[in-house]
PQR file with spaces between the fields and no chain letter, atoms N, CA, C, O and H, PARSE charges and radii, in Angstrom:
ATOM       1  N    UNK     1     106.813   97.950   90.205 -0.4000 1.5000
ATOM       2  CA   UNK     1     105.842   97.804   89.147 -0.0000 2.0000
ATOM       3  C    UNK     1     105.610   99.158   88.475  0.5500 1.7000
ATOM       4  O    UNK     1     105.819  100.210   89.079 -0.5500 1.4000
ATOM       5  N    UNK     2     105.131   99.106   87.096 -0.4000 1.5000
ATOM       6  CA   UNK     2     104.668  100.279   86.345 -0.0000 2.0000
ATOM       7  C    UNK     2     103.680  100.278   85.939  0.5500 1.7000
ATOM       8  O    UNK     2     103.395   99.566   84.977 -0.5500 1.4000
ATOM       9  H    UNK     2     104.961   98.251   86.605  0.4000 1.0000
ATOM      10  N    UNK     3     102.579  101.285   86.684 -0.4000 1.5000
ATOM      11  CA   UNK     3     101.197  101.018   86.730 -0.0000 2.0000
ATOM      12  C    UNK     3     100.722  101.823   85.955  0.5500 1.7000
ATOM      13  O    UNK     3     101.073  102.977   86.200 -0.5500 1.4000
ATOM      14  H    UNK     3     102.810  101.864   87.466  0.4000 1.0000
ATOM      15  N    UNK     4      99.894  101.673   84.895 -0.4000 1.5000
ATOM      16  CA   UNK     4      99.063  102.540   83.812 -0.0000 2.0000
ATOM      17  C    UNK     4      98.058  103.403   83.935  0.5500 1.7000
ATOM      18  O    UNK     4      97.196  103.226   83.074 -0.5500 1.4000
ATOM      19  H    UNK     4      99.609  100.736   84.696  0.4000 1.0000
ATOM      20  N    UNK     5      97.871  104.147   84.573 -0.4000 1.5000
ATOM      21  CA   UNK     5      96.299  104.613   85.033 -0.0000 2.0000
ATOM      22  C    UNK     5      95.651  105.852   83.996  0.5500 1.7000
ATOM      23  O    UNK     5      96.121  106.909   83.575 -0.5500 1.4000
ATOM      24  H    UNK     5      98.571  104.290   85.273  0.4000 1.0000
ATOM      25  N    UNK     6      94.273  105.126   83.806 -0.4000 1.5000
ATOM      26  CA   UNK     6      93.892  106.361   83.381 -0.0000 2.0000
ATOM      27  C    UNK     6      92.117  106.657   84.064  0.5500 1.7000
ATOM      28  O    UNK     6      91.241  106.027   84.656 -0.5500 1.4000
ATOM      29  H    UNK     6      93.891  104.267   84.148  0.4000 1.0000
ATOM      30  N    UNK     7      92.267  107.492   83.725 -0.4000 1.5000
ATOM      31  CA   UNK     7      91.058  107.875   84.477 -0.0000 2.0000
ATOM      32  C    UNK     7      90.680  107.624   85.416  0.5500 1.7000
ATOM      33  O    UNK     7      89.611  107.049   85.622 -0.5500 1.4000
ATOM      34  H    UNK     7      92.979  108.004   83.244  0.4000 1.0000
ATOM      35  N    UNK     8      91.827  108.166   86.595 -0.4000 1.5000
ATOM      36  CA   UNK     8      91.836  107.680   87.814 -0.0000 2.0000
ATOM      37  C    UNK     8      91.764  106.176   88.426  0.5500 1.7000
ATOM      38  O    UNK     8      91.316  105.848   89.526 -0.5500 1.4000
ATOM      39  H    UNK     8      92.695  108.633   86.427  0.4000 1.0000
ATOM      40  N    UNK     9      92.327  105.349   87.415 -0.4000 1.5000
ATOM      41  CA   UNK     9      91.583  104.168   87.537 -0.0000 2.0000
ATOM      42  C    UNK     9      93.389  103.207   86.925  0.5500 1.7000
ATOM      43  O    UNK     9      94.157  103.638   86.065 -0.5500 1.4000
ATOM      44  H    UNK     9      92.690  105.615   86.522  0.4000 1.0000
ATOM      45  N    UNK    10      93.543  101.969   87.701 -0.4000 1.5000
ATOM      46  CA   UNK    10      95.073  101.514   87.832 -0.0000 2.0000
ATOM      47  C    UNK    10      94.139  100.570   86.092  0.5500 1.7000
ATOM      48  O    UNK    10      92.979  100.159   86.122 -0.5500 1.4000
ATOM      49  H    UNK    10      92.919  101.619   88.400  0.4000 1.0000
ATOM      50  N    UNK    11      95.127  100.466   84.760 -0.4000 1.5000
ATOM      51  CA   UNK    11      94.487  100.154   84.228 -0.0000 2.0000
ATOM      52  C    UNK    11      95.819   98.678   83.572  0.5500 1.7000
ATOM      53  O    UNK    11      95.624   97.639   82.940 -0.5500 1.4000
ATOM      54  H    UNK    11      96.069  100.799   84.736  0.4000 1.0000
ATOM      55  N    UNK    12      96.531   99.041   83.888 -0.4000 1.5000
ATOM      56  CA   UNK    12      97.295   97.571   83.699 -0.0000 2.0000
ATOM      57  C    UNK    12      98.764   97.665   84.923  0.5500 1.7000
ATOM      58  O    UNK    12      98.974   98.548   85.755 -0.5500 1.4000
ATOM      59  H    UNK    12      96.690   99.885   84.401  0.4000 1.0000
ATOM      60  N    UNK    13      99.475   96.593   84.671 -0.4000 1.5000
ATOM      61  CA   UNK    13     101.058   96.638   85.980 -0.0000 2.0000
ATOM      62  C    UNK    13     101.664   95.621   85.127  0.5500 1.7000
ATOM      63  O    UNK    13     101.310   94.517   84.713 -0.5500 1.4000
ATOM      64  H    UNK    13      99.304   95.876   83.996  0.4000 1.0000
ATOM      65  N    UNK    14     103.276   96.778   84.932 -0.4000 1.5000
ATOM      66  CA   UNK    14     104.205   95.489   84.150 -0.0000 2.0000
ATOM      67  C    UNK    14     105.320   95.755   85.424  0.5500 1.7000
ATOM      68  O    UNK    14     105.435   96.644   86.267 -0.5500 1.4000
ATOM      69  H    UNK    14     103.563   97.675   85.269  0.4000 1.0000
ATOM      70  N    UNK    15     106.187   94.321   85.062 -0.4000 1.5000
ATOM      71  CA   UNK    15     107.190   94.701   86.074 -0.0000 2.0000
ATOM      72  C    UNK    15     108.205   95.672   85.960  0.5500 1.7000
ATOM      73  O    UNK    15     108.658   95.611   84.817 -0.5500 1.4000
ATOM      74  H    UNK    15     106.093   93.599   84.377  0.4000 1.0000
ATOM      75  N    UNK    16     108.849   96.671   86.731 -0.4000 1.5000
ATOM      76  CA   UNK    16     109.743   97.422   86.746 -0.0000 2.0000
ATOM      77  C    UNK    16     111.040   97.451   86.614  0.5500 1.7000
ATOM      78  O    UNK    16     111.679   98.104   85.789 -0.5500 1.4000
ATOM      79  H    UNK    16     108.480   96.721   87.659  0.4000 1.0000
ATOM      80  N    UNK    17     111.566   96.508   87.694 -0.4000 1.5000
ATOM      81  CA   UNK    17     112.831   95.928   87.851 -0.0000 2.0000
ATOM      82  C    UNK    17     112.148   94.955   88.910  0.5500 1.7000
ATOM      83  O    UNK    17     111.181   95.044   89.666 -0.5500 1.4000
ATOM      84  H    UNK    17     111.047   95.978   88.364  0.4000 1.0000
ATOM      85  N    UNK    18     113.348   93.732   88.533 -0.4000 1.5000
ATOM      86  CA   UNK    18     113.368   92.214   89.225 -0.0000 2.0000
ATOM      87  C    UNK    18     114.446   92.148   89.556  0.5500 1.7000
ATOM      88  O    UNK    18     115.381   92.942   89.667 -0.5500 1.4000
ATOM      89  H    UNK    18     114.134   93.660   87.919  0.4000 1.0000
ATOM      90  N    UNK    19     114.201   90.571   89.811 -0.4000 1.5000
ATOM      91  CA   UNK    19     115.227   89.893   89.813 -0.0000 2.0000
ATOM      92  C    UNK    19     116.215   89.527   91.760  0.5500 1.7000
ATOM      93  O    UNK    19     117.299   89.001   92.012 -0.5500 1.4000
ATOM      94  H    UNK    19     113.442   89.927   89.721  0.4000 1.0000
ATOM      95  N    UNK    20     114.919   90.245   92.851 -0.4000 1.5000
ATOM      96  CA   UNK    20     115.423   90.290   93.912 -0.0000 2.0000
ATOM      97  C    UNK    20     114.783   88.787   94.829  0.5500 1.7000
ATOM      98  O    UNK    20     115.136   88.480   95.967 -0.5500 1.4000
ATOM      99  H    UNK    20     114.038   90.672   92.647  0.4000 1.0000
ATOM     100  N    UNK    21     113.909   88.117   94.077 -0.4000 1.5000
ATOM     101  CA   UNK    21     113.455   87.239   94.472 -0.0000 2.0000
ATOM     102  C    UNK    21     113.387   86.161   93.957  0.5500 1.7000
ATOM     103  O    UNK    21     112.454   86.040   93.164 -0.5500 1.4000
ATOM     104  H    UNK    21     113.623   88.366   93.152  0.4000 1.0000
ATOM     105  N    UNK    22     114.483   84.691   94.201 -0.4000 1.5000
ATOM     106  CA   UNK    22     114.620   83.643   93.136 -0.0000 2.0000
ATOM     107  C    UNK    22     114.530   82.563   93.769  0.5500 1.7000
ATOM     108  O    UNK    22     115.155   82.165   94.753 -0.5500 1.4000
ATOM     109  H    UNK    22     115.241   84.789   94.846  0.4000 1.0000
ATOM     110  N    UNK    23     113.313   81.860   92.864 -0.4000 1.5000
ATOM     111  CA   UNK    23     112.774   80.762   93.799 -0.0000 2.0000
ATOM     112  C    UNK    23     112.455   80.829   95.049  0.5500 1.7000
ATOM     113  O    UNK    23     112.773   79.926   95.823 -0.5500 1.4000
ATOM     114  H    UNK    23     112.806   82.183   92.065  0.4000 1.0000
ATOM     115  N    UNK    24     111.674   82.073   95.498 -0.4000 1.5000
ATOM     116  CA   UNK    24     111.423   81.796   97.263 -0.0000 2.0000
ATOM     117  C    UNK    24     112.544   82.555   97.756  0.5500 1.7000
ATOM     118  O    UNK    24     112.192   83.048   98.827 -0.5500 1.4000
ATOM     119  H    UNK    24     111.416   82.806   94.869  0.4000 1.0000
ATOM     120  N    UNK    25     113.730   82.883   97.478 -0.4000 1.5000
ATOM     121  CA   UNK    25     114.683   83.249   98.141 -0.0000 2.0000
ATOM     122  C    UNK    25     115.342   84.427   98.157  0.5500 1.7000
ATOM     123  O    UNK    25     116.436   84.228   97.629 -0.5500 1.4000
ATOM     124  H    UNK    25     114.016   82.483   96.608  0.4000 1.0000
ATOM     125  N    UNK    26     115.214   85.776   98.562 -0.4000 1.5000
ATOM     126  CA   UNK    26     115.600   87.098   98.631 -0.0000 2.0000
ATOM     127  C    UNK    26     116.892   86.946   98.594  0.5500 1.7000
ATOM     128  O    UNK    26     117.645   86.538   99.478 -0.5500 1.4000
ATOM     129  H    UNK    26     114.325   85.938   98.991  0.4000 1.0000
ATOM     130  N    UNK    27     117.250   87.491   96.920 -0.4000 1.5000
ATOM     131  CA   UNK    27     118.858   87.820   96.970 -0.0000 2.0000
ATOM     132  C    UNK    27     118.897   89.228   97.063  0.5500 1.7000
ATOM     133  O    UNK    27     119.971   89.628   96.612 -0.5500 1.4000
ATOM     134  H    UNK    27     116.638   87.823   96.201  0.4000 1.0000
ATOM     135  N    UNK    28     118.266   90.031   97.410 -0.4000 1.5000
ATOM     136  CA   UNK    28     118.553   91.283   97.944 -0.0000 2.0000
ATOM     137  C    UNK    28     116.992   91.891   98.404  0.5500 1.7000
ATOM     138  O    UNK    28     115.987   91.222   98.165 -0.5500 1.4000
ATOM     139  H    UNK    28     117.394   89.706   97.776  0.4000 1.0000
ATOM     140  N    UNK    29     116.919   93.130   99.039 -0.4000 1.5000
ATOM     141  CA   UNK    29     115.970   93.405   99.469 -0.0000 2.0000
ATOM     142  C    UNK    29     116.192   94.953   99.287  0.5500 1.7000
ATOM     143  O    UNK    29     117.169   95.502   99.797 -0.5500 1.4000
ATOM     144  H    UNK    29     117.735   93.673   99.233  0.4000 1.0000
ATOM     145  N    UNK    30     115.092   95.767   98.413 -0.4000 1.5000
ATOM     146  CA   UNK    30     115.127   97.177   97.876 -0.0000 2.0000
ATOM     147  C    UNK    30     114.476   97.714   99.447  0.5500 1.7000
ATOM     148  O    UNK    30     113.541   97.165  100.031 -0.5500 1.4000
ATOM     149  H    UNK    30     114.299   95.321   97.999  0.4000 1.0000
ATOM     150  N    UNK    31     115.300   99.017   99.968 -0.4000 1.5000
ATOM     151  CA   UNK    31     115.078   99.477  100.644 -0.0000 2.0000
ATOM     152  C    UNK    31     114.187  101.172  100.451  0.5500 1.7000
ATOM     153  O    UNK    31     113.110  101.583  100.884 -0.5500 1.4000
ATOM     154  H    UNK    31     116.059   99.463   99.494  0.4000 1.0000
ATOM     155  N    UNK    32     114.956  101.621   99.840 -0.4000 1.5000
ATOM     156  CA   UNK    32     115.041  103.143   99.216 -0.0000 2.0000
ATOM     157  C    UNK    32     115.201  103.624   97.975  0.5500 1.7000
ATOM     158  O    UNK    32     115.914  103.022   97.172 -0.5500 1.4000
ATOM     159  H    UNK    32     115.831  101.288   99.488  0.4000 1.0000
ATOM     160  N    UNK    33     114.696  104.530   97.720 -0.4000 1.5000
ATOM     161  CA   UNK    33     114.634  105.103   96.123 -0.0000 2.0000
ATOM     162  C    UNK    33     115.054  106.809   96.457  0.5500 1.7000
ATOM     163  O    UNK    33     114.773  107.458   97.465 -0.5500 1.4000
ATOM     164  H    UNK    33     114.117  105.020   98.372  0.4000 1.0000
ATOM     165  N    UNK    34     115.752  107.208   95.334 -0.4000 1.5000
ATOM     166  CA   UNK    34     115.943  108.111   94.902 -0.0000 2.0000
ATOM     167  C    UNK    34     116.125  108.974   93.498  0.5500 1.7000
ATOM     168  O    UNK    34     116.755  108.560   92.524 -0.5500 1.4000
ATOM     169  H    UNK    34     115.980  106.681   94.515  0.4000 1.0000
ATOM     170  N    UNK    35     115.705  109.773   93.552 -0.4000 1.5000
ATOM     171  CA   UNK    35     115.472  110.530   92.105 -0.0000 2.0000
ATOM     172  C    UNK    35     117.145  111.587   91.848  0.5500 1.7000
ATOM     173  O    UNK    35     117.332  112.700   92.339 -0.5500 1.4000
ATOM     174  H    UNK    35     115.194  110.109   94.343  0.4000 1.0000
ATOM     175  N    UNK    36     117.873  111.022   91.199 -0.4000 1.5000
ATOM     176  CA   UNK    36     118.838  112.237   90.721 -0.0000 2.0000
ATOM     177  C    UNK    36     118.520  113.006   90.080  0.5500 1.7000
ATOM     178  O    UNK    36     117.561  112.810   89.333 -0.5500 1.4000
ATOM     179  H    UNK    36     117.721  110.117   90.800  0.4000 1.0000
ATOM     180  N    UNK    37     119.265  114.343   90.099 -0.4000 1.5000
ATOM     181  CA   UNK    37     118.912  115.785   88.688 -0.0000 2.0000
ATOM     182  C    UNK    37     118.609  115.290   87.638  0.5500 1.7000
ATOM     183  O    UNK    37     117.563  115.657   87.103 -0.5500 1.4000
ATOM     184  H    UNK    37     120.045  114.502   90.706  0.4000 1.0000
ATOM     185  N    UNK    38     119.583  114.123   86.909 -0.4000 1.5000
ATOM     186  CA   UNK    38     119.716  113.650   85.903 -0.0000 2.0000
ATOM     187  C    UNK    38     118.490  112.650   85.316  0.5500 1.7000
ATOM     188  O    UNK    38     118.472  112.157   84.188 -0.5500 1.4000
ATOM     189  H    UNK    38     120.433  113.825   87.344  0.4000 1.0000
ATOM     190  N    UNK    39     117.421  112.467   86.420 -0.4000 1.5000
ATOM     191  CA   UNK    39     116.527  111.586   86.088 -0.0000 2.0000
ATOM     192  C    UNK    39     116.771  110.175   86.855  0.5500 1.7000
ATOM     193  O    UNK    39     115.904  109.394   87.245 -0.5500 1.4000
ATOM     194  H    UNK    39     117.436  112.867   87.337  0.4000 1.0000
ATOM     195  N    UNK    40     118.111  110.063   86.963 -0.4000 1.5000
ATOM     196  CA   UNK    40     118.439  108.106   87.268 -0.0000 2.0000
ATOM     197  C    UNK    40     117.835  108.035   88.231  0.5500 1.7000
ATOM     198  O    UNK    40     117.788  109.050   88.926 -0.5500 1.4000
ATOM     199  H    UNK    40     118.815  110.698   86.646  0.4000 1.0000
ATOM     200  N    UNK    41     117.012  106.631   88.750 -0.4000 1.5000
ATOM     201  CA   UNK    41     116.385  106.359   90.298 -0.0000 2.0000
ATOM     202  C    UNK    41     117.748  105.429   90.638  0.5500 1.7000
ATOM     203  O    UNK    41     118.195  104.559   89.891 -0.5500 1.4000
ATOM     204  H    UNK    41     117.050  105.806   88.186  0.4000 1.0000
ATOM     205  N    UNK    42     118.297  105.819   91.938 -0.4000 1.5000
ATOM     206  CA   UNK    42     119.036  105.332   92.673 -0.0000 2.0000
ATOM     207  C    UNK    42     118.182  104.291   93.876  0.5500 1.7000
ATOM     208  O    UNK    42     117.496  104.734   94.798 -0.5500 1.4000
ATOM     209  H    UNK    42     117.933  106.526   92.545  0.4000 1.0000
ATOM     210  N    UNK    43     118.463  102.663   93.551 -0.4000 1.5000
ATOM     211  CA   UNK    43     117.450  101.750   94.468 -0.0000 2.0000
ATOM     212  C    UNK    43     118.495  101.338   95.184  0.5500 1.7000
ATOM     213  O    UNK    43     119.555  100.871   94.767 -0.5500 1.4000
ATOM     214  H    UNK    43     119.020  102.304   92.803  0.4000 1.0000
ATOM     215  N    UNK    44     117.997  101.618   96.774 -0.4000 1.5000
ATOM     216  CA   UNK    44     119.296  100.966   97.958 -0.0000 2.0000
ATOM     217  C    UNK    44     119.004   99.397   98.083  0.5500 1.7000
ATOM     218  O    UNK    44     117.860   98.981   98.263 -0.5500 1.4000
ATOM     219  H    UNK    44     117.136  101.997   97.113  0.4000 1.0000
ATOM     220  N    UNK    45     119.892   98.725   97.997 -0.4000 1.5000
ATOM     221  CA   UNK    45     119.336   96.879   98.695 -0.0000 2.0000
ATOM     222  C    UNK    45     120.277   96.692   99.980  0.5500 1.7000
ATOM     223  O    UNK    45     121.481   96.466  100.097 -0.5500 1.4000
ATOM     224  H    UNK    45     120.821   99.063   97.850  0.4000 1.0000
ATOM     225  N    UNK    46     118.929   96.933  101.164 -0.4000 1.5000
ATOM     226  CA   UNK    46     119.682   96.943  102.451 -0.0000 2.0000
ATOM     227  C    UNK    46     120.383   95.332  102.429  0.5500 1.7000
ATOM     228  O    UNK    46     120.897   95.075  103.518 -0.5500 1.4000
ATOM     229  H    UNK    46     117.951   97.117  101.070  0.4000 1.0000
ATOM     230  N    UNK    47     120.471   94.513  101.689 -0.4000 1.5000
ATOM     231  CA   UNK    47     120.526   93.177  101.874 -0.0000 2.0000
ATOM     232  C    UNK    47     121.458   92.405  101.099  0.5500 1.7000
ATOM     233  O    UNK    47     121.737   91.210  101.194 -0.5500 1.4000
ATOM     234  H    UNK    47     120.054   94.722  100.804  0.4000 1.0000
ATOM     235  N    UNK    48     121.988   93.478  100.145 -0.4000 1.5000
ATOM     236  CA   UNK    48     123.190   93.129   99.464 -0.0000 2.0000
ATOM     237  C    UNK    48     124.266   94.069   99.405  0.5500 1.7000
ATOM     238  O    UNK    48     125.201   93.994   98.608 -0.5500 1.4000
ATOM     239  H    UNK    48     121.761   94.449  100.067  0.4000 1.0000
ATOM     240  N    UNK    49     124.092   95.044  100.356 -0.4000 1.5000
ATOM     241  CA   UNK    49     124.744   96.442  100.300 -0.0000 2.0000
ATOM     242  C    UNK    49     125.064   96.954   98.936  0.5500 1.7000
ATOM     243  O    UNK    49     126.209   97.036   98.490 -0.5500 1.4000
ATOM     244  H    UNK    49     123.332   95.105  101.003  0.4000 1.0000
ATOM     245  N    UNK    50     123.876   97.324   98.247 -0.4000 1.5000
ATOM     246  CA   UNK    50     124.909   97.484   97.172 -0.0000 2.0000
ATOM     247  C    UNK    50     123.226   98.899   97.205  0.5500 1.7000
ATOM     248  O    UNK    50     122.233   98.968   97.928 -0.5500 1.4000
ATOM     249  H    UNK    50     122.946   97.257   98.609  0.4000 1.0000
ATOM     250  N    UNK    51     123.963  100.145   95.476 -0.4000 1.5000
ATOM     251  CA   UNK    51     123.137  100.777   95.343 -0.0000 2.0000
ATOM     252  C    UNK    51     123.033  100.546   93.339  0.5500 1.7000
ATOM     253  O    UNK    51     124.076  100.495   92.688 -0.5500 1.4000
ATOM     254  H    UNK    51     124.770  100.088   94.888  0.4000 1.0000
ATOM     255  N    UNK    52     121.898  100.456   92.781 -0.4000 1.5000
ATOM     256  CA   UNK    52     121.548  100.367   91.756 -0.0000 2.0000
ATOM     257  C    UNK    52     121.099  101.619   91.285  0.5500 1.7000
ATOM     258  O    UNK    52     120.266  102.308   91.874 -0.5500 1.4000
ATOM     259  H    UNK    52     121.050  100.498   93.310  0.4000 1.0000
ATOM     260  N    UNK    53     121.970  102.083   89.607 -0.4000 1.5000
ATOM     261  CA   UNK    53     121.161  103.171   88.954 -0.0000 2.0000
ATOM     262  C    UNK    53     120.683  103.025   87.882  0.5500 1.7000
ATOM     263  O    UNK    53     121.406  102.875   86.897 -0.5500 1.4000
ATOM     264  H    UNK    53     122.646  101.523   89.129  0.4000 1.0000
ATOM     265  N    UNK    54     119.204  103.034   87.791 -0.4000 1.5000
ATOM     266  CA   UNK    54     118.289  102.872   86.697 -0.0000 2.0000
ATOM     267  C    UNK    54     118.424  104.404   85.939  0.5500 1.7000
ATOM     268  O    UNK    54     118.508  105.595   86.238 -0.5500 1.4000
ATOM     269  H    UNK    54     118.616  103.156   88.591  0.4000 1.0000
ATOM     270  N    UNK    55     118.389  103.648   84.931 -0.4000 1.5000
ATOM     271  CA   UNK    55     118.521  105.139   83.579 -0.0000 2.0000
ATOM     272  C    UNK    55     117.168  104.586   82.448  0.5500 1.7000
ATOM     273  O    UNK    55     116.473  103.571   82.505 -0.5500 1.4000
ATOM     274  H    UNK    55     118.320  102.681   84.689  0.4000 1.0000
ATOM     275  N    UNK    56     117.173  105.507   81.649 -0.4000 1.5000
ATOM     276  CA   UNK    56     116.118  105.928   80.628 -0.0000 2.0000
ATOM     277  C    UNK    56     116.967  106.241   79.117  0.5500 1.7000
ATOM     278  O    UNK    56     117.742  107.141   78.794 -0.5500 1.4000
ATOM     279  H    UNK    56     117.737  106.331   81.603  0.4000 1.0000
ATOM     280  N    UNK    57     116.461  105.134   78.432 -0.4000 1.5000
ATOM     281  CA   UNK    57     117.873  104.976   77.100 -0.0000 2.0000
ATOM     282  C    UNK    57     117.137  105.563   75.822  0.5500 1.7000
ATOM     283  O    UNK    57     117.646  105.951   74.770 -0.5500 1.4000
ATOM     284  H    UNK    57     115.832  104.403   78.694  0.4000 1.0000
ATOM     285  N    UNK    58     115.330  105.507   76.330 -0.4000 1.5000
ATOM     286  CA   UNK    58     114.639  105.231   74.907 -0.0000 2.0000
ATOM     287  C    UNK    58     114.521  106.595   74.464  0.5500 1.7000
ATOM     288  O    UNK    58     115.251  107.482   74.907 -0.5500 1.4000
ATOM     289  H    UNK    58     114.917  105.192   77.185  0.4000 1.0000
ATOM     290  N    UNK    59     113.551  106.808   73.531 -0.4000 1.5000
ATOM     291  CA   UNK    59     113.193  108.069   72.879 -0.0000 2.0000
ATOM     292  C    UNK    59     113.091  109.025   74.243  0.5500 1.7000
ATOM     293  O    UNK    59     113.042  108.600   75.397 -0.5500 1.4000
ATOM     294  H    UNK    59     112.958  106.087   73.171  0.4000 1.0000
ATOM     295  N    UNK    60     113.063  110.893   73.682 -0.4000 1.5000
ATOM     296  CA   UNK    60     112.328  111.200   74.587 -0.0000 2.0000
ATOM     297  C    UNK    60     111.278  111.743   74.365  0.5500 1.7000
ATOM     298  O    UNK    60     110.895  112.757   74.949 -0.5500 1.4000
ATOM     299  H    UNK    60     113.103  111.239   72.744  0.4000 1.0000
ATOM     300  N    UNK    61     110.603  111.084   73.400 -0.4000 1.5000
ATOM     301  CA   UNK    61     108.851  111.442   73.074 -0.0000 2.0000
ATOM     302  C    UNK    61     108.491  110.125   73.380  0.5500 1.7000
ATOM     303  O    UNK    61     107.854  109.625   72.452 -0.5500 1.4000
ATOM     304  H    UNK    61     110.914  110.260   72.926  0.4000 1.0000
ATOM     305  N    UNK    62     108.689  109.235   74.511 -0.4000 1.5000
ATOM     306  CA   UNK    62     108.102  108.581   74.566 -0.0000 2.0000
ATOM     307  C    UNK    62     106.588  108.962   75.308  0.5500 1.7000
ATOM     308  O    UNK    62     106.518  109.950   76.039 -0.5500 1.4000
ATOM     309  H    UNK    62     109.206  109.641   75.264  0.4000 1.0000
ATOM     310  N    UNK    63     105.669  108.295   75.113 -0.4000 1.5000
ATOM     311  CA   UNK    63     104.221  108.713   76.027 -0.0000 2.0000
ATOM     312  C    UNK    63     104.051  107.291   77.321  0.5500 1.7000
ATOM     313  O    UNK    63     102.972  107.290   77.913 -0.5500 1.4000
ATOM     314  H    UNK    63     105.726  107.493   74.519  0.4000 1.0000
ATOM     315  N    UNK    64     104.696  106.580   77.567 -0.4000 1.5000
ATOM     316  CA   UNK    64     104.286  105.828   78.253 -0.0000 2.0000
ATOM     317  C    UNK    64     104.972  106.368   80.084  0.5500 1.7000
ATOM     318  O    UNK    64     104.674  105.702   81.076 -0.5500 1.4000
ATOM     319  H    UNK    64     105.572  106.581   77.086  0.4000 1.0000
């Protein structure tokens, strides 16, 4: 989830990444996270052996 906070205070939650839970049924299970130099979060799924790299495409003035 990506949680909004301001003023010390959680002020909304959108989802982050999905897609590991369909209908009731774990098609994979996120174990671990990691941060590369480059920014990418590397997510382990002990449950599909596999490793996922999330990247960042948008502006980079974004404020969110």
């Amino acid at each position: 989830m990506f949680v909004k906070v301001e003023n010390d205070r959680a002020t909304s939650y959108e989802p982050f990444a999905s897609g590991w839970l369909k209908g009731g049924t774990a098609s994979g299970r996120p174990a671990d996270v990691l941060v590369m130099p480059d920014g990418a979060l590397l997510i382990s799924d002990d449950k599909a052996g596999r490793i996922y790299r999330v990247t960042y495409s948008g502006s980079s003035g974004a404020t969110r």
